[in-house]
N, C-alpha and C positions, 0 to 999 in steps of 0.2 A: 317483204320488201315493197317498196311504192314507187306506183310509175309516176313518170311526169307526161301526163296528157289530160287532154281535155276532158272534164269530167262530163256525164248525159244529168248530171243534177247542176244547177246554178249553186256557186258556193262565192262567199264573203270571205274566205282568207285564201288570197293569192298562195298560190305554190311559191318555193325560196327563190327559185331562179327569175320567176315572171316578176318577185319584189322590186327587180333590181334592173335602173334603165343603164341601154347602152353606155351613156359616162361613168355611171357609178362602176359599170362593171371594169371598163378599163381603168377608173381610178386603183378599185382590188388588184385587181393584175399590176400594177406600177407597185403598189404596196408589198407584195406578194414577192416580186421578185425582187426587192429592193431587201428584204428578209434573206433570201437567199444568195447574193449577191455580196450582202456584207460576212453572212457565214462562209464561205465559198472563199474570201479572202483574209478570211482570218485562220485559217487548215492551217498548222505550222506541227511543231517537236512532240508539242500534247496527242494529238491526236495520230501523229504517228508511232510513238510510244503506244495508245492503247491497244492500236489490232497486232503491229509487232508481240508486245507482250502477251496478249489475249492468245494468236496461234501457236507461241512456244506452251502458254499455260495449258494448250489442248493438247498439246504432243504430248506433254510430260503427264497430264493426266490420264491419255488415252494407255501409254506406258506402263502405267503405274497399275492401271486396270490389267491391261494382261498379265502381268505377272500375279497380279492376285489372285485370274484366273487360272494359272496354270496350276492351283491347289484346289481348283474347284469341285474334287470328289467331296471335299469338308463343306459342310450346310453354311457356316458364317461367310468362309472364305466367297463361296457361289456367291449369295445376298451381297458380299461387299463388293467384287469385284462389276456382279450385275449395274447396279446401283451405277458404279465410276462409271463401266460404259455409257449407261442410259447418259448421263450427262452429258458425256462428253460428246454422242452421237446427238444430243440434242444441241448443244454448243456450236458443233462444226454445220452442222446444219442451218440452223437459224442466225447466229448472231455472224459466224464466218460467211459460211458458204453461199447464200442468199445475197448478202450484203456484197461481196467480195463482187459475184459475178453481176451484179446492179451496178461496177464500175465506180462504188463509189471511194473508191480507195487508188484508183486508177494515176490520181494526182501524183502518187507518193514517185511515181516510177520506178516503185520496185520490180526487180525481176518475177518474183512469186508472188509476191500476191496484188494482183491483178486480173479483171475480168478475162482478158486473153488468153491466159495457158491455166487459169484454177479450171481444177474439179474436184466435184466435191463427193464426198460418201453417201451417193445416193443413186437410185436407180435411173434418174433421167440422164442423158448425155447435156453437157453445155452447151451445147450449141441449139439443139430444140429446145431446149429450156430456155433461154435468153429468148429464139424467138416468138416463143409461144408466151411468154411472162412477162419480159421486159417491152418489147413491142407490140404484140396484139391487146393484151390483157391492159397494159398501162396504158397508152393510145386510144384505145374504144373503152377503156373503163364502164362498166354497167351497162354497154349500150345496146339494146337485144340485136341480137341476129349477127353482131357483130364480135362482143367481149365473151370467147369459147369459157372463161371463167364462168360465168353463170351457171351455176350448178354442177359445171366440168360435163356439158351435156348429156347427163345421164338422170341429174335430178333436175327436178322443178323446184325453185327460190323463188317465180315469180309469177303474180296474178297473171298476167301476160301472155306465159309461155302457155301452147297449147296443151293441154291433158290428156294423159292418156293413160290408160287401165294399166300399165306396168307402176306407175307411179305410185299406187296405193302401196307397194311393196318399200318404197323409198327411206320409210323409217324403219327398216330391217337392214336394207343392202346399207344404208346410209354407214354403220355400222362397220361393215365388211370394209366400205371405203375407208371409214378412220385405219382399222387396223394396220392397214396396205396401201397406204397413202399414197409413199414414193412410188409403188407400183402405179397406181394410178394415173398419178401427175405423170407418169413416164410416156405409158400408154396414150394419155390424153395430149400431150405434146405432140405424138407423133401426128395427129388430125387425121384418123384413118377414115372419117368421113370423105374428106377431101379426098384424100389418094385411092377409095373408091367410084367420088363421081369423078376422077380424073382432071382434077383441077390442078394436080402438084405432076410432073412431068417424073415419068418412072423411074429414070437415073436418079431423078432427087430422091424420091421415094425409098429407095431400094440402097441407098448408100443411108439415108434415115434406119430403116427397119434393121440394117447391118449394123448400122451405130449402137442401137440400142440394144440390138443382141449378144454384141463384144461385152457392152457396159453391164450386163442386166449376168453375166458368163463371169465378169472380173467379182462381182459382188457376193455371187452365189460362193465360189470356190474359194473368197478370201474371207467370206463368216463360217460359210459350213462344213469348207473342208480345211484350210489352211492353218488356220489358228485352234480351230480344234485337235487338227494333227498332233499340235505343238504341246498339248497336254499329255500326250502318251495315250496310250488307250488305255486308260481306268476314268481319266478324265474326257475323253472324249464327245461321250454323248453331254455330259455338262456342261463345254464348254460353247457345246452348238446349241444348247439350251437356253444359255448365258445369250448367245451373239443374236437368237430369235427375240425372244424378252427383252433387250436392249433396241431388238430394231420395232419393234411392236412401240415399245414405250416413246419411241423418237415419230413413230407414225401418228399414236394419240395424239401428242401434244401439238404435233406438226398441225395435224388436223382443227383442232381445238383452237388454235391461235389464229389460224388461217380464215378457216367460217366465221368465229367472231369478227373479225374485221371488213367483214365484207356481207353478211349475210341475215344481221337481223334486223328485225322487220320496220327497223327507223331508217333502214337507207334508204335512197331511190333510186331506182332505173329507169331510162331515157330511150324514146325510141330514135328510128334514123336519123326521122324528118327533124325534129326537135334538134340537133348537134346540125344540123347542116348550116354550114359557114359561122362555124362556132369561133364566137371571139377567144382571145387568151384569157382574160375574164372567165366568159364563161366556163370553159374548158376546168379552170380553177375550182370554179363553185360544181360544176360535176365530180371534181375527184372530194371533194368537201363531202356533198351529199352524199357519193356513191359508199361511204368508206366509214367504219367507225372505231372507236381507240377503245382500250380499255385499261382500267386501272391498276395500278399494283405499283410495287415498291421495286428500288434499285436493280436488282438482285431478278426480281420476275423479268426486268426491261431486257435483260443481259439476255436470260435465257429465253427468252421471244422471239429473242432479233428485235428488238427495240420496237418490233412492230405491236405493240400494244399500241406505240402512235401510228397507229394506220393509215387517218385523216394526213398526219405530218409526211411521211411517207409519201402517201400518193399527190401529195401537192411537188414531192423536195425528193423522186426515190433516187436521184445521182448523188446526195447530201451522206454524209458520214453520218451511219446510226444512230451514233453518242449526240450528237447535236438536237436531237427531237424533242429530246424534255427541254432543252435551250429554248426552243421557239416554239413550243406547244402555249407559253403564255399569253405571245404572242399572235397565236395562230387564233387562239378563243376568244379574245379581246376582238379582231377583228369580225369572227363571227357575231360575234354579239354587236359590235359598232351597224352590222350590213344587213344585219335582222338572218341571220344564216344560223341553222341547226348546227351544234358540234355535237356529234353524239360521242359519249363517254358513259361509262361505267365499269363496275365489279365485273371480274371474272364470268363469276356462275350466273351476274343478272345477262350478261351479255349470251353466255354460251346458251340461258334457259332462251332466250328469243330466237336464236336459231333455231331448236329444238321445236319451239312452237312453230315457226313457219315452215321446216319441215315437214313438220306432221300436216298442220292446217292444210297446207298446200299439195301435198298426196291424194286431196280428194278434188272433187271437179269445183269450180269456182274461187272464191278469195277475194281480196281488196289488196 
């Protein structure tokens, strides 16, 4: 990743943000919102139709998988029923779950689905999640010392952050993290750095650590005791075999979609001083910069969470997911109009950049 500071070498091509003076930058911001504004007012039947249909289509999928599973002692049966889960837990995750609680469905007023009362199949509670995701992380976007996303403080993503000899281990653990993702993200919401230097006030604390131990108690006993029950004991150990392999497969990918969009080595990171009395403008070209998409067909956007547009996302994340390929034309047109990086690409070119800056970045130094 690349920071945005002053270089000790004199260089000939301005950083993207320093391209662009004060007016230009508020003219983007009028442009920007003017994007979002007329999407925002055009949300009507279509788009209510999609996530209505989208959560019956999970129900009935997630359905369809248990009872396939409950023949899981048979080898095709297991494969088939695994597989439906995988999907479906990658479904309710990404393209529901996420989205849902980002409030961007919030307009419809429906009773369920909405940021308010959803939860979703995964180890965080909603409420650390929203604040750990939706406001620190979206708010401070890339900004060190500030966006606890950067590396989920445990790895180094950036030349910046200090080094330390646990670090060389980061392309093994890195690993461990994919598998246990939601674990992670759980843990890492809770901000137990804080609630050891005493920053978060114990009752908060301590109704958190209770949250997420109810949550982290509902999960355990409804993959690996509950629904395995329901096999009989022949099916038993298979079917908790099944409910691993499905949350394993929903962690990869979770993982996978996640770092690509935030973590290879063409975004940039900003320090305090630089965001201090940041225009809307700017604020804009940081989530531009900080953020990258990646490519793929209909069908991949679905089961992403649409956040292959990452860049669209972190400009629009209250905007309905189905909208991003709508104004991704739009969004790269203006990059290119304001001399502004869009980063896009493949899958594996994007996920191999991570990979590289993991690694690179486990030893002392960097760019």
């Amino acid at each position: 990743m690349r920071t945005l500071q002053a270089s000790p070498m004199p260089s000939t091509t301005p950083l993207p943000l320093a391209r662009l003076s004060p007016d230009e930058l508020d003219e983007l911001a009028r442009e920007l919102d003017a994007i979002h504004e007329e999407i925002v007012a055009d949300l009507g039947e279509r788009d209510r139709r999609y996530i209505t249909t989208l959560v019956k289509r999970h129900r009935q999928l997630v359905v369809l998988a248990r009872l396939v599973l409950l023949a899981s002692n048979r080898r095709p049966a297991w494969v088939a029923g695994t597989s439906l889960l995988s999907v479906a837990k990658i479904l309710e995750n990404m393209e529901i779950g996420h989205n849902v609680m980002h409030g961007q469905w919030d307009w419809m007023k429906d009773p369920q689905i909405n940021s308010f009362v959803w939860d979703w199949d995964s180890a965080s509670t909603p409420g650390a999640w929203k604040y750990a995701h939706n406001y620190v992380h979206h708010t401070y976007t890339n900004i060190l010392g500030k966006d606890r996303d950067l590396g989920y403080a445990v790895m180094r993503v950036d030349a910046q952050q200090p080094w330390h000899a646990v670090y060389l281990l980061q392309p093994f653990y890195s690993v461990v993290l994919a598998a246990f993702f939601e674990w992670a993200v759980a843990v890492h919401d809770l901000d137990v750095g804080a609630i050891r230097r005493g920053e978060k006030p114990k009752t908060a604390a301590w109704q958190e650590v209770k949250g997420m131990a109810g949550k982290a108690r509902r999960q355990i006993v409804k993959d690996y005791l509950a629904f395995p029950a329901l096999s009989g004991r022949r099916g038993f150990k298979n079917t908790l075999k099944a409910n691993a392999t499905a949350n394993v497969v929903r962690n990869l990918w979770a993982y996978m979609i996640i770092f690509c969009g935030h973590f290879p080595d063409q975004t940039y990171t900003f320090t305090q001083e630089e965001v201090a009395d940041e225009s809307r403008g700017a604020f804009y070209v940081r989530q531009l910069l900080g953020s990258a998409n990646i490519d793929g067909s209909g069908l991949f956007h679905v089961m992403s969470g649409n956040l292959g547009y990452q860049v669209e996302h972190h400009l629009f994340p209250d905007m309905p997911s189905t909208r991003y390929a709508e104004i991704a034309p739009r969004v790269k047109e203006l990059c290119a109009r304001y001399g502004l990086p869009y980063n896009t690409g493949p899958l594996l070119k994007q996920f191999g950049a991570v990979q590289r800056t993991i690694v690179r970045l486990a030893f002392p130094g960097g760019t």
